[in-house]
PADO-805453 format. One record per residue (C-alpha): residue number from 1; residue in one letter; x, z, y. Coordinates in steps of 0.05 Angstrom, whole numbers, plus 32768, in hexadecimal, padded with zeros to 4 digits. Layout:
> resi, resn, x, z, y
> NUM, A, X, Z, Y
...
***
This chain:
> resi, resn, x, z, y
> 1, X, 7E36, 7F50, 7EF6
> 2, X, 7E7C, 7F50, 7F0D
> 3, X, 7E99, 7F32, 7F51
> 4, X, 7ECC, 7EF8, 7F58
> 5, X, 7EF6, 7EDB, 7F87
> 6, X, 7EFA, 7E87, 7F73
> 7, X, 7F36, 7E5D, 7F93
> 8, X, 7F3E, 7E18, 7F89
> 9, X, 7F8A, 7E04, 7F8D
> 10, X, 7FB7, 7DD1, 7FA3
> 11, X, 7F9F, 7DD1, 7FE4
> 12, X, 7FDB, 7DD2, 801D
> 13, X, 7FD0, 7E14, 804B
> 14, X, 7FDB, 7E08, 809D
> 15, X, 7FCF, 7E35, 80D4
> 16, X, 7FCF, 7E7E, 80EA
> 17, X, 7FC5, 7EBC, 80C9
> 18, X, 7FC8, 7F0A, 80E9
> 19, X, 7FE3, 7F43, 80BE
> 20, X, 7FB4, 7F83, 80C3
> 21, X, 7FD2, 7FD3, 80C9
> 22, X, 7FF5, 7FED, 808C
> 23, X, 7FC4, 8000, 8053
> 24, X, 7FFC, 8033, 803E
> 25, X, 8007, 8054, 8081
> 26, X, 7FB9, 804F, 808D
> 27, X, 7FAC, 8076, 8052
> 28, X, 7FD4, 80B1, 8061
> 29, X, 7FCB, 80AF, 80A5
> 30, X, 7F77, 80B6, 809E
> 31, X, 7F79, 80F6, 8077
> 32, X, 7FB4, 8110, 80A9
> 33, X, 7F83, 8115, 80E5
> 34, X, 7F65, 8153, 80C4
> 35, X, 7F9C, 817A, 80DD
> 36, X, 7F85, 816E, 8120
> 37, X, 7F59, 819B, 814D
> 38, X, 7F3D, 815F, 8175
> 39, X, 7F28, 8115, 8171
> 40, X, 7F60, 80EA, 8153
> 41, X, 7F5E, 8099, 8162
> 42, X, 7F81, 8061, 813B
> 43, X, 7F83, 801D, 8143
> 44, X, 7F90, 7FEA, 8114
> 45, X, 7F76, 8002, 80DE
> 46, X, 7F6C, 7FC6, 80A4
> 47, X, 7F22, 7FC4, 8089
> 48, X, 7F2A, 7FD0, 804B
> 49, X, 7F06, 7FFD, 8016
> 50, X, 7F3B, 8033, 8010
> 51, X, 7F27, 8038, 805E
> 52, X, 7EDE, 8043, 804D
> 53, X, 7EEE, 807A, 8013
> 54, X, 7F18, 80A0, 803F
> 55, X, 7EDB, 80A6, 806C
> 56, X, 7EAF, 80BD, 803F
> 57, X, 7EDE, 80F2, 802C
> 58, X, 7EE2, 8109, 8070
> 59, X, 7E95, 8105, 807C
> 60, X, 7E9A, 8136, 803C
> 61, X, 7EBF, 8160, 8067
> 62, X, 7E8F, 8161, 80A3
> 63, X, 7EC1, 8136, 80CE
> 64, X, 7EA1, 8101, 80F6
> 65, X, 7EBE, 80BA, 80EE
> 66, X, 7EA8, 807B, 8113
> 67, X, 7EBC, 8038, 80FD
> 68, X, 7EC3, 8001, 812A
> 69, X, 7EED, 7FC5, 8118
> 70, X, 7F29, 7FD1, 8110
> 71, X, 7F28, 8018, 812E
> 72, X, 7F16, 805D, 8117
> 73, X, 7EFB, 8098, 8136
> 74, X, 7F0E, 80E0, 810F
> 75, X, 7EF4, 8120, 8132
> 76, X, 7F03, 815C, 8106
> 77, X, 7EEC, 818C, 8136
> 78, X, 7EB3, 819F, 8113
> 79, X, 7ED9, 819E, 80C7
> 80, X, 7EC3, 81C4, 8093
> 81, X, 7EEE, 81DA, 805E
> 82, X, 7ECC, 81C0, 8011
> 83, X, 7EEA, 81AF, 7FD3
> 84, X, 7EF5, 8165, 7FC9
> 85, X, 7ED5, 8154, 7F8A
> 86, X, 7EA7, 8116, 7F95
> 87, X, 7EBD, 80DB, 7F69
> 88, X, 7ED6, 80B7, 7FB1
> 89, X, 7F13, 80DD, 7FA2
> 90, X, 7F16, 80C6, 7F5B
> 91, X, 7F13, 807D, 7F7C
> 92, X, 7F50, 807F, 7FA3
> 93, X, 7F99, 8096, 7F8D
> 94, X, 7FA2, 80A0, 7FE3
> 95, X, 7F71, 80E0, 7FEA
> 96, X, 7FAC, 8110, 7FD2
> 97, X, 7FC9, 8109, 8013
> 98, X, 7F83, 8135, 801F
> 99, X, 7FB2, 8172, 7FF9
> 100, X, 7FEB, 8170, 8030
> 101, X, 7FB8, 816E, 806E
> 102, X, 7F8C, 819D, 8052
> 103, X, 7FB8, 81D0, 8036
> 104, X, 7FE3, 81D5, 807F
> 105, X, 7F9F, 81D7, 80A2
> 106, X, 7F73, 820A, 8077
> 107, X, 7FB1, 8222, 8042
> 108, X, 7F85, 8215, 8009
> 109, X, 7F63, 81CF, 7FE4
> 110, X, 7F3C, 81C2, 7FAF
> 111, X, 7F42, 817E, 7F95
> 112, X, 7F33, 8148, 7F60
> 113, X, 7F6D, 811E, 7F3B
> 114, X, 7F7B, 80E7, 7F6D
> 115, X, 7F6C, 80A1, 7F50
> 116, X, 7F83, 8059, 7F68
> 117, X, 7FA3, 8026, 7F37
> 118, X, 7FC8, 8035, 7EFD
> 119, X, 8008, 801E, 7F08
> 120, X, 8027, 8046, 7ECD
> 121, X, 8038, 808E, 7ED1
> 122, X, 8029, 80AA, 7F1A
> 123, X, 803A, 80F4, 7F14
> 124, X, 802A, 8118, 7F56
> 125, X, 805C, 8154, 7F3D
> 126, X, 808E, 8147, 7F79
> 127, X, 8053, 8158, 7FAA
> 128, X, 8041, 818E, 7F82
> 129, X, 808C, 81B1, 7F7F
> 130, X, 8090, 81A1, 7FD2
> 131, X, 804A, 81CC, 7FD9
> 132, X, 805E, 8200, 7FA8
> 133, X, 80AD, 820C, 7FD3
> 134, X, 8078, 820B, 800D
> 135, X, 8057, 8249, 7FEF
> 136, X, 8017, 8238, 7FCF
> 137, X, 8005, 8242, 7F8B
> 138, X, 7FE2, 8209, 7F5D
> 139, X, 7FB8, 8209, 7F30
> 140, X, 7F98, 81CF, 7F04
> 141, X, 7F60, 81CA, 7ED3
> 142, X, 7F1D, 81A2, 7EC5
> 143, X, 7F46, 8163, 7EE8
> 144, X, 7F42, 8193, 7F36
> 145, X, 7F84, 81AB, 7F4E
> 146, X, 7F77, 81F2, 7F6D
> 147, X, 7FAE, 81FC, 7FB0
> 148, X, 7FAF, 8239, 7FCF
> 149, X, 7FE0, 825B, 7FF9
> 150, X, 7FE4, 82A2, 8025
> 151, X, 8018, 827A, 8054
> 152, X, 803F, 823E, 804D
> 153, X, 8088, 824D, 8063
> 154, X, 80AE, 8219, 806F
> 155, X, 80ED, 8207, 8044
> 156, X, 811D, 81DB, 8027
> 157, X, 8107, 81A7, 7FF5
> 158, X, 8128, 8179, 7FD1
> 159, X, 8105, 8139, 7FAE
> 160, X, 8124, 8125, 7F6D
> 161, X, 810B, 80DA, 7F85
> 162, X, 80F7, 80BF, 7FC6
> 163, X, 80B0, 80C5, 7FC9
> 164, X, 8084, 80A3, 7FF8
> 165, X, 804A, 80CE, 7FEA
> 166, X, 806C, 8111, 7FE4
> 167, X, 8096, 810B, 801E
> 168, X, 8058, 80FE, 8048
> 169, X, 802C, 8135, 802A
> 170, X, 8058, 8160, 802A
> 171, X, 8064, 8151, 806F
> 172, X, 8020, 8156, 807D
> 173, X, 8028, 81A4, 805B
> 174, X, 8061, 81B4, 807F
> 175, X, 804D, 81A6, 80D0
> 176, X, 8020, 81E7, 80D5
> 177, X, 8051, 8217, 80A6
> 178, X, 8077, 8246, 80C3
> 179, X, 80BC, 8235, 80D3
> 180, X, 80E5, 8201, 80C3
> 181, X, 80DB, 81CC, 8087
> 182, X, 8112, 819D, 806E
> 183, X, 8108, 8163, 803A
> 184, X, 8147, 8148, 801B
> 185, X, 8149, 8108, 8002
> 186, X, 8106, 80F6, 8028
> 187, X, 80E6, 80AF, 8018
> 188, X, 80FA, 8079, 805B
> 189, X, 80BE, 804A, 8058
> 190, X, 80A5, 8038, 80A1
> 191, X, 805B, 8051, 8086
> 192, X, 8078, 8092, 8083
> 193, X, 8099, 8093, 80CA
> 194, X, 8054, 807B, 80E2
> 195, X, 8032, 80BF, 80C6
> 196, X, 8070, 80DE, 80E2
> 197, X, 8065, 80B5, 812C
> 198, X, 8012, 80CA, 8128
> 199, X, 8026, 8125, 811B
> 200, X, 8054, 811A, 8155
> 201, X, 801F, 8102, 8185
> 202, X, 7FF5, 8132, 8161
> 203, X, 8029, 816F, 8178
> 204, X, 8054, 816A, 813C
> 205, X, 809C, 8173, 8141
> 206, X, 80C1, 8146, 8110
> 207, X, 8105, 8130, 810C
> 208, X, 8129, 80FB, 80DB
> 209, X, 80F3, 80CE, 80CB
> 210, X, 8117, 8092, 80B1
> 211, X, 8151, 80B7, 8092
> 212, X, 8153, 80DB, 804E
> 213, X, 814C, 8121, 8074
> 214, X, 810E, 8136, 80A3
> 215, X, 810C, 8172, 80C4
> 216, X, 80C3, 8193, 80CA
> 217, X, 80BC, 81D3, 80FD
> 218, X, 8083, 81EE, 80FA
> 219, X, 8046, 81ED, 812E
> 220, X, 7FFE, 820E, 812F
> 221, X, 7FE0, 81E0, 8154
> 222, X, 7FCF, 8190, 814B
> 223, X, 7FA5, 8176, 818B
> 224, X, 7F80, 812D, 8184
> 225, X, 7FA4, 80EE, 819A
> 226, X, 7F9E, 809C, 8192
> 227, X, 7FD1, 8077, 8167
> 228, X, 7FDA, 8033, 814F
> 229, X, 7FEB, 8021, 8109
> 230, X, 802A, 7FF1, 80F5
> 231, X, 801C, 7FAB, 80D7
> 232, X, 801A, 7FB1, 808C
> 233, X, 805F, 7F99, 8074
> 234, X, 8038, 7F84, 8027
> 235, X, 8004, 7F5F, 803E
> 236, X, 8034, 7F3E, 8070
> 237, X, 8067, 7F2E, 8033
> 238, X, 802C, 7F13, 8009
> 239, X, 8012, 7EE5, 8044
> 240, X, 8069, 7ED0, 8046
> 241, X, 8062, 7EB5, 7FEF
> 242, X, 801A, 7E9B, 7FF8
> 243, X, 8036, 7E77, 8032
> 244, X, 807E, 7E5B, 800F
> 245, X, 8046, 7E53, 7FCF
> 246, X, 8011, 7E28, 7FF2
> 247, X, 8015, 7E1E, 8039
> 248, X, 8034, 7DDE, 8064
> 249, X, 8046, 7E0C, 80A9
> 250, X, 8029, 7E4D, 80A8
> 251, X, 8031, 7E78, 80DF
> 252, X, 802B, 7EC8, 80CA
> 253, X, 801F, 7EF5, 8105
> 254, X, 802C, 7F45, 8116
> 255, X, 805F, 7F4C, 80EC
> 256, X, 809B, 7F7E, 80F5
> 257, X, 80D0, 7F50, 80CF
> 258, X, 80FD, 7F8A, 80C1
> 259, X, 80CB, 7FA6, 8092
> 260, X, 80D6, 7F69, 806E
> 261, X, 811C, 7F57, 8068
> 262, X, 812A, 7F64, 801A
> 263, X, 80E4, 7F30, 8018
> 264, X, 8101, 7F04, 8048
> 265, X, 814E, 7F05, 802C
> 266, X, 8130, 7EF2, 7FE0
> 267, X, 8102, 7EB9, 8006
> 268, X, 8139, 7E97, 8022
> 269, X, 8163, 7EA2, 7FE3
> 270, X, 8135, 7E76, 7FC3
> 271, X, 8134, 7E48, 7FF7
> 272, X, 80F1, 7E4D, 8021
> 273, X, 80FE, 7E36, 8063
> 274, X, 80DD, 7E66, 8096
> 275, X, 80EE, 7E79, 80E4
> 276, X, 80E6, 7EBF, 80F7
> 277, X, 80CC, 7EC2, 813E
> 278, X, 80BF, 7F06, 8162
> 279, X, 8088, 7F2B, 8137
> 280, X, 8070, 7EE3, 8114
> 281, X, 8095, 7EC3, 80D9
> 282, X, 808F, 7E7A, 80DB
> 283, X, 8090, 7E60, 808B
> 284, X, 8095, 7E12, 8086
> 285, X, 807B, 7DF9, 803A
> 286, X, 8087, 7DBA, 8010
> 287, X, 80CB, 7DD1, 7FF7
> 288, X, 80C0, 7DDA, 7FA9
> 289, X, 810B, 7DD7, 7F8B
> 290, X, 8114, 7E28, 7F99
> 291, X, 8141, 7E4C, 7F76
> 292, X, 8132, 7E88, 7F45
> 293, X, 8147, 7ECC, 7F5B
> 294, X, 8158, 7F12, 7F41
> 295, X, 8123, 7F4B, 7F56
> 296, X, 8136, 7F94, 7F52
> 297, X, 8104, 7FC0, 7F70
> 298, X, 8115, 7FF9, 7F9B
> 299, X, 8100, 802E, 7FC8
> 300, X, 80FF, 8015, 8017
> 301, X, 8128, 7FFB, 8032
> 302, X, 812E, 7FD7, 7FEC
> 303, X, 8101, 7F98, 7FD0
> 304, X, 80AE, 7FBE, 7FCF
> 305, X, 809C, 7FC7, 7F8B
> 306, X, 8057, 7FB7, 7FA9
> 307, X, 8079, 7F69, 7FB7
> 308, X, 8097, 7F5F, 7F71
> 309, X, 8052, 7F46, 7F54
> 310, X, 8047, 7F11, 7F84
> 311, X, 8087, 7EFC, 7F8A
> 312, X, 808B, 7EF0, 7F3C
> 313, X, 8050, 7EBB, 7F4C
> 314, X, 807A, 7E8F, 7F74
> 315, X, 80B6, 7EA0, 7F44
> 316, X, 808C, 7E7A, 7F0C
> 317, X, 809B, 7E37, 7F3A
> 318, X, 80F1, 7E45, 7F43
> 319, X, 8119, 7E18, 7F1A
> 320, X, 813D, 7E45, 7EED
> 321, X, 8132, 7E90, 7ECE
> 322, X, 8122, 7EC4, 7F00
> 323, X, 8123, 7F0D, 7EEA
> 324, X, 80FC, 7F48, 7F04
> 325, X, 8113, 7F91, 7EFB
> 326, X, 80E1, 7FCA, 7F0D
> 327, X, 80F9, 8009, 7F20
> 328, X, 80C1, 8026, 7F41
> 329, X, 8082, 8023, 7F19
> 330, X, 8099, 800F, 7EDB
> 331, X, 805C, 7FF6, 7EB6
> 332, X, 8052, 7FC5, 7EF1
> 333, X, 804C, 7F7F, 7ECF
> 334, X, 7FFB, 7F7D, 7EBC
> 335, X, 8004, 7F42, 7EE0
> 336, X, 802D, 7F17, 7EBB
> 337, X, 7FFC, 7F18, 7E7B
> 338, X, 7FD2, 7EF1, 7EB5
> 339, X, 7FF8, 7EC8, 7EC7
> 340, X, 8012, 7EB0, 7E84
> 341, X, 7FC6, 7EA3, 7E7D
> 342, X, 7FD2, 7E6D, 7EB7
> 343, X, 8007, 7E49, 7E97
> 344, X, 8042, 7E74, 7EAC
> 345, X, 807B, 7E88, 7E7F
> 346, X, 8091, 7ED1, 7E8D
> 347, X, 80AA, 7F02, 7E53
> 348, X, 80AD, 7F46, 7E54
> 349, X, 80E2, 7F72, 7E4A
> 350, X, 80EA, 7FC6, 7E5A
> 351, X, 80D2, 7FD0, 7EA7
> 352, X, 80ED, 7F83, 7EAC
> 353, X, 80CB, 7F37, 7EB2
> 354, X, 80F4, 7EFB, 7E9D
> 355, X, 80D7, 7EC2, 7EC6
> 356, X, 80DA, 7E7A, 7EB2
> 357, X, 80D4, 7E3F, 7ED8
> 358, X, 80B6, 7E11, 7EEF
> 359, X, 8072, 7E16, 7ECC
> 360, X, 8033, 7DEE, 7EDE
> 361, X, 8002, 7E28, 7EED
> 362, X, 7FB5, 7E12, 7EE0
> 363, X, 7F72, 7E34, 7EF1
> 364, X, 7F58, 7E6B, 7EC9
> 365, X, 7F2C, 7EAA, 7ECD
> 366, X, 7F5B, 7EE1, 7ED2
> 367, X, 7F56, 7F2E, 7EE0
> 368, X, 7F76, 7F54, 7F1B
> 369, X, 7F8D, 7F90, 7EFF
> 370, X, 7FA3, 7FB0, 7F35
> 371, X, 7FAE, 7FAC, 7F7D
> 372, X, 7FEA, 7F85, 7F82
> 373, X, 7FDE, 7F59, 7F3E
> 374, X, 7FAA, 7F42, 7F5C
> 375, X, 7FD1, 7F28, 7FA1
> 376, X, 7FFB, 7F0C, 7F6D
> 377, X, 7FC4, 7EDF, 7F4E
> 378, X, 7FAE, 7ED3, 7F94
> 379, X, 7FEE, 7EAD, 7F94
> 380, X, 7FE2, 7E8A, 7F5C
> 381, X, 7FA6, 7E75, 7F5C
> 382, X, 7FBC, 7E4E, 7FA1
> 383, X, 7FEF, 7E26, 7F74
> 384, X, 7FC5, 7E21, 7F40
> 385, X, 7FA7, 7DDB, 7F2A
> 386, X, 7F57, 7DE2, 7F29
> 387, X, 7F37, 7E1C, 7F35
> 388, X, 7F48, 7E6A, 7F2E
> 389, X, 7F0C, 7EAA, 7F1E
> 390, X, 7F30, 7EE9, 7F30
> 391, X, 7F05, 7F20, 7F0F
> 392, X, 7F06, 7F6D, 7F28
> 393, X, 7F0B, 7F52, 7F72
> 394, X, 7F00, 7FA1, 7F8E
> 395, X, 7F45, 7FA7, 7F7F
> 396, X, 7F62, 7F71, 7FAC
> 397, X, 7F33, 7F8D, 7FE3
> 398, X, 7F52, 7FD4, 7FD7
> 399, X, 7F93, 7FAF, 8008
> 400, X, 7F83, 7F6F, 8020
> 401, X, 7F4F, 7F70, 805A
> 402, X, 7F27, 7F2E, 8059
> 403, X, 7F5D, 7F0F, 8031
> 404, X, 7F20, 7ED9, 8026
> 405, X, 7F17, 7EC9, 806A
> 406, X, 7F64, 7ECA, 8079
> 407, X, 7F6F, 7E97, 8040
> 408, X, 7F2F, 7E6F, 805C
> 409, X, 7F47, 7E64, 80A4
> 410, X, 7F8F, 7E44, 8084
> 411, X, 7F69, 7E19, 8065
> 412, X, 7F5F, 7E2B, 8017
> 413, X, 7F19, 7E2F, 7FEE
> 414, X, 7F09, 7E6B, 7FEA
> 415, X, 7EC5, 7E82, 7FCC
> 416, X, 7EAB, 7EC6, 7FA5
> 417, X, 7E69, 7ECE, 7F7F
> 418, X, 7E55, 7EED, 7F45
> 419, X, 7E5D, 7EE3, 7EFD
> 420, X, 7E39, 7F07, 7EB6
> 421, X, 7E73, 7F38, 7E9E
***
């Protein structure tokens, strides 16, 4: 038996919805409390079910973590240091941020090969390099990568591209080494200076976050603290197209809109009338004649590689040829295939998407391939005449908390059940 979400379309969207904390700061920011000696609090958190492997993980480790709505509990005070090996880790591309933490904290980690969604080549070399300037020494066989380290030292690194994930763990390496630690051409993403925001509180001393240098010095000590996670800029950009796709006057709430403006800027470009308002975005519907648009993706403060596959959705319904250039994860477009199944015409070229509209998109039973594919026939399947089956829903729940009941309260149908695979 397999699980799907079922949406009938055409029906106008009104109302209210509230944007969660960032998946991608939560999921660096969980396995960051390690380093601490005391309880750590955070706010915000989404519920989603990278949340829920991340605490198994650290209830491998002997931490104690209590859930409670939208806030967790971490006390490592009691931590013991074993090799992460259970297939949690193989579930979830977010638990090597567990190398960083627990190489500064113990100098050594034993580890699986992260998982997550395939998204094309991944290579986690540029974390690798950072640790290995740091001092340790790596080794990998039988799919475990082997850290270890005498003392980590800190040092000046240099990332041939601006990683998210290796500037934060190997920021997360570098805030108990000795000494000083500077990474050149350091990823900007405001997940990033959120990790960055929770070490200081923790007794970290950080400078740059935000620029393309950050300064590490070391400390031996982290102490416990509270912190509360930003809104997630994604979930708020795919709430911003399902709202310009289907909704009358939808109002999206916490939002920081700066996060948001290569999203916003491409919006209006096609012409969808919205009003930003403090941290709510205010997106008025029933405007159809958009333009199409070119996309480049880009690291921050770029257009989000993670927003190019819903975006294509509502691109389907622009009078003209869009285009859609990735530059990020190149292999990103398992979603078109999808949509084509739905009546779209896209064609594929090398790490591009030729868009043409508009098309009449029509119910179907399609697959969710990944995280953001699926947001993307989310989308869709809210345009869509009849209804939609999205199959391999545990993806879409990897990054959208309750996206059913959010949907549900505007005012779509929204059902899930289960089918015979």
């Amino acid at each position: 038996m397999a699980e799907v979400i079922a949406i009938e379309g055409g029906r106008p969207l009104n109302g209210t919805v509230r944007i969660s904390g960032a998946k991608n700061a939560t999921v660096a920011l969980i396995p960051a409390t390690v380093l601490a000696d005391g309880p750590i609090d955070i706010y915000g958190v989404p519920e989603i079910s990278d949340v829920r492997a991340l605490a198994t993980l650290l209830r491998e480790l002997n931490c104690e973590v209590i859930i409670d709505g939208e806030n967790i509990k971490i006390d490592p005070s009691h931590m013991k240091e074993i090799p992460l090996t259970s297939d949690a880790v193989n579930k979830l591309r977010a638990s090597y941020y567990f190398m960083g933490a627990l190489l500064g904290k113990y100098k050594r980690v034993t580890i699986k090969m992260p998982g997550g969604c395939y998204l094309g080549p991944r290579p986690i070399d540029l974390h690798l390099k950072g640790f290995e300037a740091l001092g340790a020494k790596i080794t990998y066989e039988d799919d475990t990568y082997y850290l270890e380290a005498d003392e980590l030292i800190g040092t000046q690194i240099y990332l041939d591209f601006a990683s998210v994930g290796a500037t934060i763990n190997i920021m997360l390496a570098a805030v108990k080494a000795k000494g000083k630690t500077v990474i050149e051409n350091a990823a900007k993403e405001p997940e990033i200076i959120d990790v960055a925001n929770l070490l200081t509180k923790m007794g970290a001393k950080i400078r740059g976050v935000g620029t393309d240098t950050i300064t590490i010095e070391g400390v031996e000590k982290l102490s416990g603290t509270f912190h509360e996670i930003i809104p997630d800029r994604i979930e708020a950009g795919t709430y911003l197209i399902i709202a310009a796709a289907a909704g009358e006057k939808v109002v999206i709430q916490n939002i920081i809109p700066q996060h948001l403006e290569s999203l916003i800027s491409k919006l209006k470009e096609m012409g969808v009338h919205m009003d930003v308002v403090g941290d709510s975005i205010v997106v008025y519907g029933g405007v159809k004649n958009w333009k199409p648009v070119e996309i480049t993706t880009q690291i921050y403060p770029g257009f989000a590689t993670d927003l190019q596959q819903p975006l294509t959705t509502l691109l389907t319904q622009a009078h003209g040829v869009s285009h859609v250039k990735e530059t990020i994860y190149i292999e990103r477009f398992k979603h078109c295939e999808q949509l084509n199944k739905m009546g779209a015409s896209i064609t594929l070229g090398d790490a591009t998407s030729t868009i043409n509209g508009p098309t009449d998109l029509v119910g179907a039973r399609v697959e969710a391939t990944d995280l953001r594919c699926g947001a993307a026939l989310v989308v869709a399947a809210l345009m869509a005449k009849g209804v939609t089956e999205i199959t391999n829903v545990y993806h879409i729940d990897r990054g959208y908390e309750n996206i059913d009941h959010k949907l549900i309260t505007l005012g779509a149908r929204v059902s899930r059940y289960e089918i015979s695979e």
